[in-house]
PLY file of the C-alpha trace (Angstrom):
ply
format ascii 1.0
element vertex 336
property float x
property float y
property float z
element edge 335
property int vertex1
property int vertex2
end_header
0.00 0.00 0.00
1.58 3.22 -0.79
2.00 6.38 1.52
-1.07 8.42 -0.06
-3.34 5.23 0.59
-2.06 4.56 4.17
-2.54 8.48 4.97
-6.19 8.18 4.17
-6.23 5.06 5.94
-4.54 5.66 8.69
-5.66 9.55 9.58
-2.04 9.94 9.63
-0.25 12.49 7.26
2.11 11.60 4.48
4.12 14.22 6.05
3.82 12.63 9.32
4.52 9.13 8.10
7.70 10.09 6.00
8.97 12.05 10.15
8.37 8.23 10.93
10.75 6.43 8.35
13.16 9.26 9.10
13.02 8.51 13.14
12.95 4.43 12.51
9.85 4.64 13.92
7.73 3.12 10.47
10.13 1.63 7.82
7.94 0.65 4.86
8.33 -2.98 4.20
9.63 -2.53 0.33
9.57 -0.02 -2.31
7.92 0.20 -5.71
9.49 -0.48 -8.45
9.23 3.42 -9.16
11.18 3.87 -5.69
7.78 4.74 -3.62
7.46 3.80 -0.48
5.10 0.62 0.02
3.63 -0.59 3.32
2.75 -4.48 4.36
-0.30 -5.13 6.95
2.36 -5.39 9.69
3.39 -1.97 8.93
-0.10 -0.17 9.24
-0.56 -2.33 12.17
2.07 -0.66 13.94
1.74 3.08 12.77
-2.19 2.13 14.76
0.09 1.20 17.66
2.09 4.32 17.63
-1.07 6.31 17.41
-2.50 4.58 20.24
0.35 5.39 22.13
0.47 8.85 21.16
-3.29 9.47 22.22
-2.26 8.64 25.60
0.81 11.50 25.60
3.59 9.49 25.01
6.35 10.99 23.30
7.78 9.58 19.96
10.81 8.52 22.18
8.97 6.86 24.72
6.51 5.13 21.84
9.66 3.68 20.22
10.92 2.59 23.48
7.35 0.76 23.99
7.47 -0.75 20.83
10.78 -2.18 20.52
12.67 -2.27 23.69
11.50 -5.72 25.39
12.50 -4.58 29.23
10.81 -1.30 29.15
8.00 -1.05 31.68
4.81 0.44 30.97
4.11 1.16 34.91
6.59 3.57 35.43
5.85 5.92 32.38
1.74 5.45 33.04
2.19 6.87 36.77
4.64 9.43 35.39
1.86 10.60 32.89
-0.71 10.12 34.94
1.14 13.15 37.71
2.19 15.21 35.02
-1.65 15.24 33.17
-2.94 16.08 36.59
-0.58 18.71 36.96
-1.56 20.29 33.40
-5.05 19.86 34.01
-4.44 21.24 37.43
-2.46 24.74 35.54
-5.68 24.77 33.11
-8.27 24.49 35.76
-6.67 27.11 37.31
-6.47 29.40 34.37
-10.11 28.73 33.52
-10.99 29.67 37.31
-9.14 33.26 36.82
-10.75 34.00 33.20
-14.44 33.21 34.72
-13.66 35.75 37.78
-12.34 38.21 35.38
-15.09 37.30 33.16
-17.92 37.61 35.96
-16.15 41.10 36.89
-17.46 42.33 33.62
-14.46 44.58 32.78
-14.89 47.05 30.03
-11.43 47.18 29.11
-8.12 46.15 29.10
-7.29 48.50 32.16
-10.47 46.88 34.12
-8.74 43.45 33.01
-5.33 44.48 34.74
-6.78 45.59 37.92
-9.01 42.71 38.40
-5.68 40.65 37.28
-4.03 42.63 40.14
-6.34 42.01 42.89
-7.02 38.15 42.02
-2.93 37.75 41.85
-2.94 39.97 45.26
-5.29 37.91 47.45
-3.20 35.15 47.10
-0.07 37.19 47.79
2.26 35.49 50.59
1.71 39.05 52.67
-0.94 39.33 55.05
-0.74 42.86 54.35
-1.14 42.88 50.83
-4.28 40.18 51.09
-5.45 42.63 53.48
-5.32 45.72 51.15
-6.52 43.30 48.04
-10.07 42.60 50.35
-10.49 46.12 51.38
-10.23 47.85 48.19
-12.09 44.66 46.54
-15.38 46.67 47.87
-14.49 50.18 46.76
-12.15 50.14 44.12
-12.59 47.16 41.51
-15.17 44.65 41.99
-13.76 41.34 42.93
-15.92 37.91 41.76
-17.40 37.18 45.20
-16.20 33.48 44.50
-12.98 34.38 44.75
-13.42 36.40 47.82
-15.23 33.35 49.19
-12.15 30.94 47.90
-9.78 33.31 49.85
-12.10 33.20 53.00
-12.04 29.62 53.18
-8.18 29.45 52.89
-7.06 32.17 54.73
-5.11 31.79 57.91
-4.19 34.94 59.39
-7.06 35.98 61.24
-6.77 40.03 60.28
-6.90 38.86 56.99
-9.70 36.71 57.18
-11.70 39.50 59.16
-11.74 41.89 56.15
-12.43 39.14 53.48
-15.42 38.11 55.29
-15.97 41.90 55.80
-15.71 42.20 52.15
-17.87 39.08 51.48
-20.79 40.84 53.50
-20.83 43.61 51.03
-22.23 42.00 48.24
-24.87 41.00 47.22
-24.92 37.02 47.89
-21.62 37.08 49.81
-20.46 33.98 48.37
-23.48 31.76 50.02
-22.91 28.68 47.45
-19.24 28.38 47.87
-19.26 28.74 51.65
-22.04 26.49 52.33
-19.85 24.29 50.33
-17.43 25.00 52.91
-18.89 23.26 55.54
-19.03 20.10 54.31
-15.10 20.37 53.78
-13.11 17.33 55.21
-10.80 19.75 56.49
-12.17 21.02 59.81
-10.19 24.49 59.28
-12.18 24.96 56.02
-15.43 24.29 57.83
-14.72 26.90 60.76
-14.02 29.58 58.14
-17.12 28.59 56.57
-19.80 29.40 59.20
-17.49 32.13 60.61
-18.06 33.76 56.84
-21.78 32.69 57.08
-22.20 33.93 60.08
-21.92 38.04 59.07
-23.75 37.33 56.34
-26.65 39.85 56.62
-28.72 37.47 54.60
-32.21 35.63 55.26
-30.22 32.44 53.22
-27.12 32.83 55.68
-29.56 32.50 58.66
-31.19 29.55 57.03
-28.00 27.85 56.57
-26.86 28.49 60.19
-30.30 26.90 61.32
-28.98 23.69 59.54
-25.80 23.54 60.66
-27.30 23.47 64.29
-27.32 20.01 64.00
-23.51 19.90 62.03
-21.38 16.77 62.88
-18.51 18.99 63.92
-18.97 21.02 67.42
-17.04 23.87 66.26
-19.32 24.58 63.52
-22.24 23.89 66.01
-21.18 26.46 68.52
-20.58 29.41 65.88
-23.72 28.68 64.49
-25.34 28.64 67.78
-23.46 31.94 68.98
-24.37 33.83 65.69
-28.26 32.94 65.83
-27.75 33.46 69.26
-27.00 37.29 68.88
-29.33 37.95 66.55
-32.52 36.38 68.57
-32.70 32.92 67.08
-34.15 30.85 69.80
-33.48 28.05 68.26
-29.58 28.25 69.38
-30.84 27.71 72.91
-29.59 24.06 73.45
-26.84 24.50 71.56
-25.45 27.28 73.59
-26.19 25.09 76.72
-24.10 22.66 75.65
-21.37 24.65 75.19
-21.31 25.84 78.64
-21.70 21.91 79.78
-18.64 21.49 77.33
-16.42 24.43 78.59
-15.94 25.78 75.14
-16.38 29.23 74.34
-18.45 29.41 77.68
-18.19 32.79 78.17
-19.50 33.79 74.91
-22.39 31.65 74.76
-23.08 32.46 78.63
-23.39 36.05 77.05
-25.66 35.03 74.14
-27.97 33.47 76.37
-28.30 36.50 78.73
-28.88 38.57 75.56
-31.62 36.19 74.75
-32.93 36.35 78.43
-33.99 40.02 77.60
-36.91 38.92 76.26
-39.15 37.64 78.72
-41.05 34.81 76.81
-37.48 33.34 76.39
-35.79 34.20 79.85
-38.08 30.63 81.42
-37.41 28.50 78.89
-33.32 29.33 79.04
-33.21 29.60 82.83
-35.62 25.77 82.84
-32.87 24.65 80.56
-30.00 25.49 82.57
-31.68 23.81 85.49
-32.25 20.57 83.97
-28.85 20.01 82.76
-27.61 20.98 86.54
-29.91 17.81 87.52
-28.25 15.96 85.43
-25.87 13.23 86.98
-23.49 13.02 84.18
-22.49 16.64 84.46
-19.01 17.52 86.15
-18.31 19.31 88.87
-16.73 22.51 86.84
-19.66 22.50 84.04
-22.14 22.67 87.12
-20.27 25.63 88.33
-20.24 27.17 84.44
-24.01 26.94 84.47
-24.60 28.48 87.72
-22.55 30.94 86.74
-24.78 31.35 83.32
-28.02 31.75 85.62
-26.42 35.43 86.70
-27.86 37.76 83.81
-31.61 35.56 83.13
-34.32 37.29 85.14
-37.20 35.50 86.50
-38.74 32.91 89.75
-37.03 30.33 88.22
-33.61 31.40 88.25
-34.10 33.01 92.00
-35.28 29.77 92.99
-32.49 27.80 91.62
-29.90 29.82 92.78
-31.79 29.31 96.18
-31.59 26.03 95.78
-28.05 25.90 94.73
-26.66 28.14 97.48
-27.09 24.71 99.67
-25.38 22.56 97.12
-23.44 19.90 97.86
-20.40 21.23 95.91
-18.91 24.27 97.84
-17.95 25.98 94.64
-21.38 25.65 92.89
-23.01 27.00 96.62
-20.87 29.78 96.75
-21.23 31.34 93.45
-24.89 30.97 93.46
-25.13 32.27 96.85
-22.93 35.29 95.26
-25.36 35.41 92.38
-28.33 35.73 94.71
-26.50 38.53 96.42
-26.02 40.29 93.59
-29.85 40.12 92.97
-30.53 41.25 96.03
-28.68 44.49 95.42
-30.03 44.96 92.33
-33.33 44.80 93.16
-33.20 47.60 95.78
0 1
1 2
2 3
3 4
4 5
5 6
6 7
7 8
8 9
9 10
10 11
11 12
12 13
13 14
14 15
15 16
16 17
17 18
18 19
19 20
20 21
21 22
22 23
23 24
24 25
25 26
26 27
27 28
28 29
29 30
30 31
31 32
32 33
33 34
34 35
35 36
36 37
37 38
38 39
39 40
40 41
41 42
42 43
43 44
44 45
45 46
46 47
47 48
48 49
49 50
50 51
51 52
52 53
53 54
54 55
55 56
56 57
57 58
58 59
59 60
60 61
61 62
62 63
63 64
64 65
65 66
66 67
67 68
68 69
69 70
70 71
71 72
72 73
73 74
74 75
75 76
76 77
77 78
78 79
79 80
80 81
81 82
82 83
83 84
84 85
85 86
86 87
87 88
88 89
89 90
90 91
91 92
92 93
93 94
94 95
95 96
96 97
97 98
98 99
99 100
100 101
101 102
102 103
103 104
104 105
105 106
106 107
107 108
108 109
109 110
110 111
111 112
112 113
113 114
114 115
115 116
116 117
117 118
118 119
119 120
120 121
121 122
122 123
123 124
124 125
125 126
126 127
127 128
128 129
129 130
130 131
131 132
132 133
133 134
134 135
135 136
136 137
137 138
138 139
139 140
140 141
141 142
142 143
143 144
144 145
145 146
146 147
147 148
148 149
149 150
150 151
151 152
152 153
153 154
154 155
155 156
156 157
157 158
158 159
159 160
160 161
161 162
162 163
163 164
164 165
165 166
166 167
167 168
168 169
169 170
170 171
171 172
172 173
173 174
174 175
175 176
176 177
177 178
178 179
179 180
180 181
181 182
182 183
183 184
184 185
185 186
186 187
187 188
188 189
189 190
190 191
191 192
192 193
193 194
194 195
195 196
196 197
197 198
198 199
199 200
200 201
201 202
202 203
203 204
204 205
205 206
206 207
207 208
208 209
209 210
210 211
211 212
212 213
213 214
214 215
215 216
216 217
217 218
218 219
219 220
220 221
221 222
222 223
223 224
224 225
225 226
226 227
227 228
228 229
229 230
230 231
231 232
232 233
233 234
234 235
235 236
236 237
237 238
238 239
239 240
240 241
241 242
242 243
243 244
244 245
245 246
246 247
247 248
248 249
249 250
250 251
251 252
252 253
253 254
254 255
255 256
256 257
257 258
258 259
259 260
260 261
261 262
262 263
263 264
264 265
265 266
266 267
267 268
268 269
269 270
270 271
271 272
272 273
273 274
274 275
275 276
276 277
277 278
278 279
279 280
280 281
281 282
282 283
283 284
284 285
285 286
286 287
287 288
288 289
289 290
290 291
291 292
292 293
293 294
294 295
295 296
296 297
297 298
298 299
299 300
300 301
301 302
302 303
303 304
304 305
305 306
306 307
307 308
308 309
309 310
310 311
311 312
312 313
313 314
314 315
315 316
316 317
317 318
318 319
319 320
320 321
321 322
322 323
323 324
324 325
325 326
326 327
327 328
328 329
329 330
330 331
331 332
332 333
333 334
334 335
């Protein structure tokens, strides 16, 4: 078969076929008795072995070496390929990423491009204080794609930093709610603190929805930010939550202060001071979280603190009776 028919057959070029005689790669069988070049079966076999090879990103080099070299090992150069395809698809998923944002920013010319270029390259600058700058002027100067200010929430460390991205984030208008939410499912538990932290200053009916859900979140931490958040903001809901995070001794203080701000309300001041009370009953409870939630009965009005910390002035354990009987004190001097 000559080298016009083989082309056609083949998909391969003439051209490309005659770089194969040159390399070895293809030597026709025989020639024509015009001195053409004329292919056997065996030969079109292998230039469809080459081109398998080839569609898996082989190099000519390394298809010769599979096709003739007996002790060459396929293993090797498949994991080799397989790292360096990830690592191209890696640079091009990348580059795809930064012409959407740029894209989404809507520039309306080539200057817009090359401050949106600027700020994208900025946030993930090594300097704190140049990721800081990049968030802050995000709002004011050129608009930022919110998913990248979301992307840089979730990764950022330095907690200045991450204060003015999420600062940033809760100017606009969606603040990044997809990506975040995303967030909290994250294996890494860093990722998923970041995430309701972001959520959290939201100022959006979907960001309080979300924080409802993640109430009942596998991970604690992202419990107890969800809890303190609804807390300040007069979610109810965050009640039990916040309870358990005094039991637990983390970030006691802070939800001891969400449920006092709670406790304003008087509908709500019984059911948090009746919830406090039940989990003193409780056997399982330690002797410090029993002092942490007498100590959480000082700002909630009503009978049914006073008569708890009544009650718990004669406790058993001396540190529980003498901060409530402190507590009740303190009461008593308010209420002359």
């Amino acid at each position: 078969m000559l080298i016009g028919e083989v082309a056609r057959l083949s998909g391969v070029s003439a051209r490309m076929l005659r770089h194969y005689d040159s390399l070895g790669l293809v030597r026709p069988t025989g020639r024509t008795d015009g001195g053409y070049r004329e292919y056997s079966g065996e030969d079109i076999r292998r230039i469809f072995h080459i081109e398998s090879l080839r569609s898996l990103g082989l190099s000519l080099r390394d298809v010769s070496r599979a096709l003739d070299d007996p002790g060459f090992r396929p293993s090797d150069l498949v994991d080799d390929l397989i790292r360096e395809t990830r690592e191209r698809i890696a640079r091009e998923t990348e580059l795809l990423t930064r012409l959407s944002r740029i894209g989404a920013a809507e520039p309306t010319g080539w200057e817009d491009v090359l401050q949106v270029v600027a700020l994208l390259q900025a946030l993930g600058s090594k300097s704190p204080r140049t990721r800081q700058r990049a968030a802050l002027s995000s709002v004011d100067e050129v608009p930022v794609p919110v998913e990248a200010l979301a992307e840089a929430a979730l990764s950022e460390a330095d907690p200045v930093v991450a204060g003015a991205l999420r600062w940033a984030l809760a100017q606009t208008a969606d603040g990044g709610l997809a990506l975040l939410a995303e967030g909290l499912d994250s294996p890494a538990a860093d990722v998923r603190k970041r995430a309701v932290q972001s959520i959290a200053e939201l100022p959006h009916g979907e960001a309080t929805a979300l924080l409802r859900d993640a109430l009942a979140h596998p991970d604690v931490v992202v419990r107890g930010y969800a809890a303190l958040a609804l807390g300040a903001n007069g979610g109810a809901e965050a009640v039990p939550t916040l309870i358990d995070m005094i039991v637990a001794g983390t970030n006691d203080v802070a939800a001891a202060d969400a449920l006092s701000a709670l406790a304003s309300r008087p509908a709500w001041a019984e059911r948090i001071a009746t919830g406090l009370v039940d989990r003193l009953a409780h056997d399982t409870v330690t002797s410090p979280a029993r002092r942490r939630l007498t100590e959480a009965l000082a700002d909630i009005p009503g009978t049914t603190t006073s008569r708890a910390l009544a009650d718990l002035s004669e406790d058993e354990d001396r540190a529980v009776a003498l901060t409530a009987t402190y507590l009740l004190e303190l009461r008593a001097a308010r209420s002359r």
